[in-house]
C-alpha positions in Angstrom: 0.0 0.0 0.0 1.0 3.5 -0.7 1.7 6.0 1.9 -0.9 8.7 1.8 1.7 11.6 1.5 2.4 14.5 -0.4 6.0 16.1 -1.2 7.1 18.9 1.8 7.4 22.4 -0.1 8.3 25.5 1.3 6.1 27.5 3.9 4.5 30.1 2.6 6.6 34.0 2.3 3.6 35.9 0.6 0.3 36.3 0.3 -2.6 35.5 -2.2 -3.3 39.6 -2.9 0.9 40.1 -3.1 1.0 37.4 -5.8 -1.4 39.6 -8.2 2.0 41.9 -8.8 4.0 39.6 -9.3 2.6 37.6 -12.2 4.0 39.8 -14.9 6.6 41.7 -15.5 8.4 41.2 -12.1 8.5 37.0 -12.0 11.2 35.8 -13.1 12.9 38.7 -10.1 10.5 37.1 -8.1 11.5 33.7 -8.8 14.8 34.1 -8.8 15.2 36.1 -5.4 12.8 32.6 -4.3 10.4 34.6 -2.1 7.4 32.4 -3.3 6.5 29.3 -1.0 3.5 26.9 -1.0 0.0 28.2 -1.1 -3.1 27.4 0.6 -3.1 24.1 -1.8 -0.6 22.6 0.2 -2.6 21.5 2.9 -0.3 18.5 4.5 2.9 20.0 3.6 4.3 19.3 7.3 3.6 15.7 7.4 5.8 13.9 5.1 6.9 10.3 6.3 8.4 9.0 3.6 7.2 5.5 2.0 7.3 1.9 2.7 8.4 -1.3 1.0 9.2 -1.2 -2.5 8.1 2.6 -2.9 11.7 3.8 -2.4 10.8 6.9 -1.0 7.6 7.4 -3.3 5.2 9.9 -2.3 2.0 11.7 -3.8 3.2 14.7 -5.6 1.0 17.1 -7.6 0.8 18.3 -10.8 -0.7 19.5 -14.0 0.5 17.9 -17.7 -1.5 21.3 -20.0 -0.1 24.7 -19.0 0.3 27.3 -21.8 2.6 29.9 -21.9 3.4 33.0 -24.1 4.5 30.8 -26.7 1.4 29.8 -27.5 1.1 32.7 -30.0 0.2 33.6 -33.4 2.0 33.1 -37.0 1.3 35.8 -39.9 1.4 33.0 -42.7 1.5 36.1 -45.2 5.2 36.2 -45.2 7.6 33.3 -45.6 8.7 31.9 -43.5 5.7 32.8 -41.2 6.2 35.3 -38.3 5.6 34.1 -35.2 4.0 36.5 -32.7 4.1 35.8 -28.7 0.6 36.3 -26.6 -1.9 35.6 -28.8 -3.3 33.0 -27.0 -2.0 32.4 -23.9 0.0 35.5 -22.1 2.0 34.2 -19.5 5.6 33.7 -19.5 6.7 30.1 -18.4 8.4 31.1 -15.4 5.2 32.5 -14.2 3.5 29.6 -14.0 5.9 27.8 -12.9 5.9 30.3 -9.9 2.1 30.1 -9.5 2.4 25.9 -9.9 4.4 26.0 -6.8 2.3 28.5 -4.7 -0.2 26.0 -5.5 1.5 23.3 -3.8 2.8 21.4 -7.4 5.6 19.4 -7.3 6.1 19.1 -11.3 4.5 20.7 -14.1 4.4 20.9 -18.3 5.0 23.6 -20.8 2.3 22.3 -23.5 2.0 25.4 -26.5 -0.3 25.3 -29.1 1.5 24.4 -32.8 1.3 26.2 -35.8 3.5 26.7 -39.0 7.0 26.0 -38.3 6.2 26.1 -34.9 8.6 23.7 -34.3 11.3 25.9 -35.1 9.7 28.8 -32.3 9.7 25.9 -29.6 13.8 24.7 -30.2 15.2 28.4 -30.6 12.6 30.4 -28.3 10.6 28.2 -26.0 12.9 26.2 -24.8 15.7 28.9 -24.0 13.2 30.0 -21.5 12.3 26.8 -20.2 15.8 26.3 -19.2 15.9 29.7 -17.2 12.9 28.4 -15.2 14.4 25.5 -14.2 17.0 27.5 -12.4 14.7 30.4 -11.0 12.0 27.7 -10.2 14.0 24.6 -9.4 11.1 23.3 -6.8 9.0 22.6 -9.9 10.2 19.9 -11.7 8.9 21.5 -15.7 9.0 19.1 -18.4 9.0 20.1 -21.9 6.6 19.3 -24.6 3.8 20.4 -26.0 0.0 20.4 -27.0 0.3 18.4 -29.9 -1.4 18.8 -33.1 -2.0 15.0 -33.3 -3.1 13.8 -37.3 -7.1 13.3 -37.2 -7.6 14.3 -33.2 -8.0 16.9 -31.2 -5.1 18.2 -29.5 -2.8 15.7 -27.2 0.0 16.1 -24.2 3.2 15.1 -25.8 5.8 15.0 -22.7 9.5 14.1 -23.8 11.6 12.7 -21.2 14.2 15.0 -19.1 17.4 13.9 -21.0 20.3 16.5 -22.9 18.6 15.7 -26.0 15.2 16.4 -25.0 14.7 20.0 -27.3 15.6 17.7 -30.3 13.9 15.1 -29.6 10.5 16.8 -29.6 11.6 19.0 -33.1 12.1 16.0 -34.6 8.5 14.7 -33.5 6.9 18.0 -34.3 8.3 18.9 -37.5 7.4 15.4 -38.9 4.1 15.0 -37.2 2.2 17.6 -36.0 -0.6 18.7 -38.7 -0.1 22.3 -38.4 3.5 22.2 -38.7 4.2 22.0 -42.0 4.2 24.9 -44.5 2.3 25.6 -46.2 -0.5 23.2 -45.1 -0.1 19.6 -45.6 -3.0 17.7 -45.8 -1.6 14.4 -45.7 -0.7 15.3 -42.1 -4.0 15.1 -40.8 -5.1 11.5 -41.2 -5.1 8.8 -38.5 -2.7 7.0 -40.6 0.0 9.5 -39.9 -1.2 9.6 -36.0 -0.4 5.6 -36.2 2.8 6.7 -38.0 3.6 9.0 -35.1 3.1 6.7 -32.6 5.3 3.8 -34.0 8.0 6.1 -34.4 7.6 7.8 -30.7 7.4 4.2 -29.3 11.0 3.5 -31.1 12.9 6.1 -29.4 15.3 5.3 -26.9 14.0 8.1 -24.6 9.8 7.3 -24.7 7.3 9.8 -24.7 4.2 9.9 -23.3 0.5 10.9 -25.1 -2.5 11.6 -23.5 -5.7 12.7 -25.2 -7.1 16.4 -24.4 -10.3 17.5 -23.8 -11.8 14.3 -25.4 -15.9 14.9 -25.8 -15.3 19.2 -26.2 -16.3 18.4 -29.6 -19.2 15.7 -29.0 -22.7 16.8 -29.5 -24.0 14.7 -27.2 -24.2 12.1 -24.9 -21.7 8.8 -26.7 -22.4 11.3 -29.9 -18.7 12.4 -30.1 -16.5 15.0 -32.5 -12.5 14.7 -33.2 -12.3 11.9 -31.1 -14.0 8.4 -31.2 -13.6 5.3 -29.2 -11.9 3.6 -32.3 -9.0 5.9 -32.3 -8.6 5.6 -29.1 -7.9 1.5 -29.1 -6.4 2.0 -32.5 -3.6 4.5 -30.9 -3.3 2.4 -27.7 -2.7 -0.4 -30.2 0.2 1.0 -31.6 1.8 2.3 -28.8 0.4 1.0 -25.2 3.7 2.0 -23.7 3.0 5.7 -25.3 -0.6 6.4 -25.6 -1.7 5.4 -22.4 -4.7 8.5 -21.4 -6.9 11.2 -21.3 -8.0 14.1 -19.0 -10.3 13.2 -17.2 -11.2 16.4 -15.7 -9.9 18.9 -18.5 -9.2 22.2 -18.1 -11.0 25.5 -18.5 -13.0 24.9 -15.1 -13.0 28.7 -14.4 -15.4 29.3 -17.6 -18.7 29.6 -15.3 -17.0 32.6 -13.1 -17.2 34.4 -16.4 -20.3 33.5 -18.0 -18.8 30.4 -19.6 -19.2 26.5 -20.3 -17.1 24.4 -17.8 -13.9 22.9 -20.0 -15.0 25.0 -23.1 -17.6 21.9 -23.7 -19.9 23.6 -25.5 -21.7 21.4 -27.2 -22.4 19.0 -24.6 -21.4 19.3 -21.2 -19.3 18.1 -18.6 -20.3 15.9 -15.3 -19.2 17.2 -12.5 -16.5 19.2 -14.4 -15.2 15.2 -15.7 -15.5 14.4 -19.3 -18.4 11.9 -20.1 -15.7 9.4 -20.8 -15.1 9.5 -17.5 -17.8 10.7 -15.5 -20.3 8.3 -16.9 -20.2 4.5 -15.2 -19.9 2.0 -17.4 -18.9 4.5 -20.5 -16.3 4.9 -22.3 -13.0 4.6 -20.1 -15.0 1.6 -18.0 -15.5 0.0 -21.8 -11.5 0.7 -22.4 -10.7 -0.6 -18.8 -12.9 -4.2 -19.3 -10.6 -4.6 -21.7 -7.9 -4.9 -19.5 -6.2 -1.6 -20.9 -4.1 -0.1 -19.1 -5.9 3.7 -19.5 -5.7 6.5 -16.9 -7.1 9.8 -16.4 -5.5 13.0 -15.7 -6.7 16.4 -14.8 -5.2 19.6 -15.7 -5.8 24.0 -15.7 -5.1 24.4 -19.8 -4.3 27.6 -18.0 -4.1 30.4 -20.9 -5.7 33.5 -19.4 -6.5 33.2 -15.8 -10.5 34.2 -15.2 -9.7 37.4 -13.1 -8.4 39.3 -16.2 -11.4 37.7 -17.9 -10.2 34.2 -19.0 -11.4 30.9 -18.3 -8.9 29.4 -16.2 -7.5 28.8 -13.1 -3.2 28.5 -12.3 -1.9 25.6 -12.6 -2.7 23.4 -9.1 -5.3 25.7 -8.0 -8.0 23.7 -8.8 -7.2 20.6 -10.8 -4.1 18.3 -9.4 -3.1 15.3 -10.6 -0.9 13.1 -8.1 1.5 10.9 -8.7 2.5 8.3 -6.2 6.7 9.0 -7.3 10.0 10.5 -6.2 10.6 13.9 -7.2 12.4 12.8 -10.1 11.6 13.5 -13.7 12.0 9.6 -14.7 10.0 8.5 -11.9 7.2 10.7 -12.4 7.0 9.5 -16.2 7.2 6.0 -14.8 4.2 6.7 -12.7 2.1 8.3 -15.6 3.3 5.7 -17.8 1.8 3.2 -15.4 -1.1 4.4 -12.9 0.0 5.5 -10.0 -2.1 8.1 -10.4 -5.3 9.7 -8.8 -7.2 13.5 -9.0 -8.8 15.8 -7.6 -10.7 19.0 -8.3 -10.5 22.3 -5.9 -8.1 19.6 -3.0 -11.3 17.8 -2.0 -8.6 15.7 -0.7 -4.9 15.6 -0.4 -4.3 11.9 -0.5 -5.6 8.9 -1.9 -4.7 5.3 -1.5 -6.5 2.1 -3.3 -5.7 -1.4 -2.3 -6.5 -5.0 -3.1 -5.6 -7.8 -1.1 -6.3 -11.6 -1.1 -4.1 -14.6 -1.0 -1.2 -12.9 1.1 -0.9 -10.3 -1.8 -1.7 -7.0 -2.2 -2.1 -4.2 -5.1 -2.2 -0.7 -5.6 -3.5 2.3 -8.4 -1.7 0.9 -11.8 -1.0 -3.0 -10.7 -2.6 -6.3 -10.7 -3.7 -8.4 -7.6 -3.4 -12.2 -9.0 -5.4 -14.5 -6.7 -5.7 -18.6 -7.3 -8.6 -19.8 -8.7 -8.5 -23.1 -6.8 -8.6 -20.9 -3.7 -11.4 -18.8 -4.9 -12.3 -16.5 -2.1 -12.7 -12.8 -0.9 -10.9 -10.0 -2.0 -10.2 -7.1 0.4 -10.5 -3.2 -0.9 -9.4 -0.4 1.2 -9.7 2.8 0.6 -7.6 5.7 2.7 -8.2 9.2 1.8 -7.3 13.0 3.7 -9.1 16.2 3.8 -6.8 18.8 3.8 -5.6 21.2 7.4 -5.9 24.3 5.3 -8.0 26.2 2.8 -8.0 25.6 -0.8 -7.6 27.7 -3.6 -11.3 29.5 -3.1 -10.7 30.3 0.3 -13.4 27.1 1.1 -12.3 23.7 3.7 -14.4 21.6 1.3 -15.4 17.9 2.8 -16.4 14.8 1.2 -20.0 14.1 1.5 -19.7 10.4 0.0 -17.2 8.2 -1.7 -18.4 5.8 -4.3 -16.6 1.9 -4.5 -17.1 1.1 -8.5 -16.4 -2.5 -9.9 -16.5 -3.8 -13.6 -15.5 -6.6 -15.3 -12.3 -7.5 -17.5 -13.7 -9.1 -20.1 -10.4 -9.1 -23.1 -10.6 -7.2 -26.5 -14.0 -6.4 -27.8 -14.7 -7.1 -31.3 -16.3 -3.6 -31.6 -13.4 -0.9 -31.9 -16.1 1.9 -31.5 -17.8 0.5 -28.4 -18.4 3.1 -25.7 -20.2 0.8 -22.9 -19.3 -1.9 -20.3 -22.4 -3.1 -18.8 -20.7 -4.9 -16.0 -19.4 -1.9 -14.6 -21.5 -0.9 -11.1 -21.2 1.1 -8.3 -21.4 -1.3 -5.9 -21.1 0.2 -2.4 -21.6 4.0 -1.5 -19.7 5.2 1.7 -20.4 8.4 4.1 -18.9 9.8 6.8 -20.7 7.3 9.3 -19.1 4.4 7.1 -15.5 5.6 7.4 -13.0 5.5 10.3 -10.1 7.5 11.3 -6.7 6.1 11.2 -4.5 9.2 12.6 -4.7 11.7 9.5 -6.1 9.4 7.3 -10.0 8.2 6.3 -10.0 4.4 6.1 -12.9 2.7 4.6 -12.7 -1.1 3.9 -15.5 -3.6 1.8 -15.2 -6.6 0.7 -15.9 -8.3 -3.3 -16.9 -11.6 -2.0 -16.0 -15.2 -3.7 -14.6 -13.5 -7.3 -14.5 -15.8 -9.7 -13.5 -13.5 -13.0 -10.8 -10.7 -13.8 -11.7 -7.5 -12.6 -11.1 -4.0 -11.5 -11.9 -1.8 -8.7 -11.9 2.0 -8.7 -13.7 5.0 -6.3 -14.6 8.8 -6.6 -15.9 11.2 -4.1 -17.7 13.9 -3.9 -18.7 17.3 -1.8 -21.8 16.5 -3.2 -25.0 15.1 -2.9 -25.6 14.1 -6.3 -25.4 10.0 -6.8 -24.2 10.4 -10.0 -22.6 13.6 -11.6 -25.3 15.9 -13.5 -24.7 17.5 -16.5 -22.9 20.8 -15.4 -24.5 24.7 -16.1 -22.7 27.8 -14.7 -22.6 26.9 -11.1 -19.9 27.9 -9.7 -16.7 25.0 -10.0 -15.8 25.5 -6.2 -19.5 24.0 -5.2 -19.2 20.6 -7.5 -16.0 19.2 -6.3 -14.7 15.6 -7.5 -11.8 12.9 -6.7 -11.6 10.1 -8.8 -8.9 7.1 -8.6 -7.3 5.3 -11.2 -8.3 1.4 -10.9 -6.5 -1.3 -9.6 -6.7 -5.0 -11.3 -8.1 -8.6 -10.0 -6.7 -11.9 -11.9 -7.9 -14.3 -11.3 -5.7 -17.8 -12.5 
């Protein structure tokens, strides 16, 4: 079992209304004289233990894989080559979010620009210049570099490239060859899934793998399983090609803050989000549970997309002040690709909670978020879940101590491959126990909640969500305001059965 922990950054040296100055012009002085500590995120900065077993120091560290910075600009294709033009889109320089990432209690972070017309070019001789410099000023926040990739035939997709000396290159040579918009002029032979399977292969043959995960998924589905850029069937045909690669989506995507202006949760729309999840996720027995029951190894994310943030009339929130995703990993750049890569992953939205551990245990073994529990079939019997979760000692980002009104115990079946590449259901997937406060014990910090899958006979998987809510399952969201709908979801652990 993990260690319900978190990383243990600095206290904080300003405030929330002193941080408004900074976020411009002055932060990289800010940064580098290092007067910015943890914010009100960081609720259980003071109690890190350290891990057990074979965690090697492993603790739960947030994060946020789709930031956007300056770079994410605009190119005048009148002139060749086109000019490229900082702000357009997003305004912030990357050393101001990674400041703001780490007053909001972040342990690592990603630089994810839009593309464009030899935008490849902008990210090796501009972007990444600057990247470097806020490694230096910010060196709390482990940044990778990447970017929001045009993927061929799909919406945009995280592309994070390893922290090695070759990294810059490494992603040029993947978006010069591969992203749609990066040719010029326009090449529509880029935009095909044939060229995203193309991309894939030749991502999954570098020595130093990258990692994809899908953005904003349903932001272009017109309803309910009625969905836009990306279907089910490029989904399994990616993950196909490269289940070491393509292993994702956001969950809870970005864009929460559009209600405090007037807008849409996520940008969605067209059709909404659940609880500020993407139907994928939010509905039981949907998409990602049809993914999952096919013993796919598939996780969810959650992220800001942070381009404008909603106080100068945007629809965002900073990077960890709302969404977090942890990862159970040292605060190394490898390890946290190692725990994306593989699951050790839950999140949150506005720190419902600040830690989250999933176990399954039968047969003297035990299993986390990401791995398999592989019980005897001649000894068919009872399998153990636990569930340990925290509320956090402080405030969040909204000023609120939110608390978790239930937590939900969810359970499907792994049935193997389905013959249907665009299936979008898995009807063994249930909520089969629903906890409150009454049902849950203390355990020093920690909320312990224990239930038992009795005599399983087949594979399966177990995950859980919670909520400050009293809905039983997410509704469809309006323009309510984000900080009063407030979700955790885990990723699942595994049950063979042999």
């Amino acid at each position: 079992m993990h260690d319900g922990n978190i990383e243990d950054p600095e206290s904080a040296a300003v405030s929330r209304r002193q941080l408004a100055k900074f976020v411009g012009l002055g932060a990289t002085l800010v940064a580098a004289n290092s007067v910015l500590g943890a914010g009100p995120a960081a609720a259980d900065a003071e109690d890190e233990r350290g891990s057990r077993g074979n965690d090697r120091n492993r603790a739960w560290r947030a994060g946020d894989h789709h930031v956007h910075s300056e770079y994410s600009g605009d190119f005048d294709t009148s002139t060749n080559p086109p000019k490229f033009t900082k702000g357009a889109d997003a305004v912030y320089p990357i050393v101001t979010n990674a400041i703001m990432a780490k007053h909001f209690g972040l342990s690592w972070a990603m630089c994810t620009d839009h593309g464009g017309p030899t935008h490849s070019k902008v990210n090796l001789e501009q972007a990444y210049p600057d990247l470097l410099r806020s490694r230096v000023l910010v060196p709390e926040v482990l940044q990778f570099w990447g970017m929001e990739f045009d993927a061929p035939a799909l919406d945009h997709h995280t592309l994070m490239i390893p922290r090695h000396d070759g990294e810059a290159q490494q992603l040029f040579e993947l978006e010069s060859r591969f992203a749609k918009h990066d040719a010029f002029p326009a090449d529509p032979g880029r935009d095909t899934e044939a060229k995203m399977i193309e991309f894939l292969k030749a991502a999954r043959a570098m020595p130093h793998k990258p990692l994809v995960l899908g953005h904003h998924t349903s932001r272009s589905a017109t309803g309910l399983g009625v969905y836009g850029q990306d279907t089910p069937k490029e989904l399994r045909n990616g993950n196909n090609a490269a289940p070491d690669i393509y292993v994702g989506f956001e969950g809870a995507p970005g864009h929460q803050a559009g209600p405090l202006n007037g807008g849409a949760r996520g940008g969605y729309g067209n059709h909404p989000t659940y609880g500020g999840y993407d139907q994928m996720t939010a509905r039981v027995g949907g998409l990602w549970d049809s993914l999952l029951g096919e013993g796919r190894r598939w996780w969810i994310t959650a992220t800001s997309d942070s381009h404008v943030h909603w106080t100068r009339g945007g629809s965002d929130f900073w990077p960890g002040e709302y969404s977090k995703t942890y990862v159970h990993a040292r605060q190394d750049y490898a390890d946290i690709m190692d725990g994306l890569r593989n699951g050790r992953i839950w999140v949150t939205t506005g720190d419902l909670i600040t830690s989250l551990d999933l176990t399954a245990s039968g047969q003297g073994r035990q299993a986390a978020m990401g791995e398999t529990l592989t019980v005897n079939r001649r000894n068919r019997g009872d399998v153990e879940i636990e569930i340990r979760f925290r509320s956090p000692n402080g405030e969040n980002g909204n000023g609120d101590r939110p608390e978790v009104r239930r937590v939900d115990l969810i359970v499907g079946q792994v049935t193997g491959p389905s013959a249907d590449l665009g299936s979008d259901t898995n009807p063994t997937t249930k909520v089969v126990a629903r906890f409150g406060p009454r049902d849950w014990r203390r355990s020093g910090k920690d909320h312990v909640i224990r239930h038992t899958l009795r005599n399983v006979e087949a594979d399966c998987y177990a995950r859980v969500r919670g909520t400050s809510t009293d809905e039983q399952e997410p509704l469809a969201d309006g323009k309510e305001s984000p900080w009063d709908d407030l979700w955790f979801y885990s990723n699942p652990v595994f049950v063979r059965v042999r």
